[in-house]
N, C-alpha and C positions, 0 to 999 in steps of 0.2 A: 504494500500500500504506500500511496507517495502525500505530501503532503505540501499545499500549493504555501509559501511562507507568505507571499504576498497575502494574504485575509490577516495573519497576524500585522499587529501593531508592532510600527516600528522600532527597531531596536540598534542603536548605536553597538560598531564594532568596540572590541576591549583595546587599547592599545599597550598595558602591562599585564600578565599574568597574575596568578596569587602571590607569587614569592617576589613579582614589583619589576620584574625583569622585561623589557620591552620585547612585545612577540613584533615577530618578523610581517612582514603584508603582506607576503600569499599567506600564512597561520591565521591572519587576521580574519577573514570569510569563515572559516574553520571555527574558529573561537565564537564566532559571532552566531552559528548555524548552532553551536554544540549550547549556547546559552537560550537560543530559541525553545532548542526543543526540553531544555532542562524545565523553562517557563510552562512549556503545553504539558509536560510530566506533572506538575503542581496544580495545575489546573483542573487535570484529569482526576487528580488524587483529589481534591474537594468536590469536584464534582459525584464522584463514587461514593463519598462519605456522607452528602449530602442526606 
């Protein structure tokens, strides 16, 4: 199953990681997709508990 990102609300790329290290800009899309979908995971999960 594929998931269109454009219905999500937008979300600014990271441009340090957690440890404060500048990620590179092709990581950047990466980091940016991987926080997307961490968002719709939480969502999901309130929504299930609802």
């Amino acid at each position: 199953m594929n998931i269109n990102y454009g219905l999500l609300p937008p979300l600014e790329a990271p441009k340090v990681d957690e440890d404060g290290k500048r990620i590179h800009p092709k990581e950047r899309g990466r980091a940016k997709k991987r926080l997307q979908s961490l968002r719709a995971l939480d969502s999901l999960k309130a929504w299930r508990d609802a």
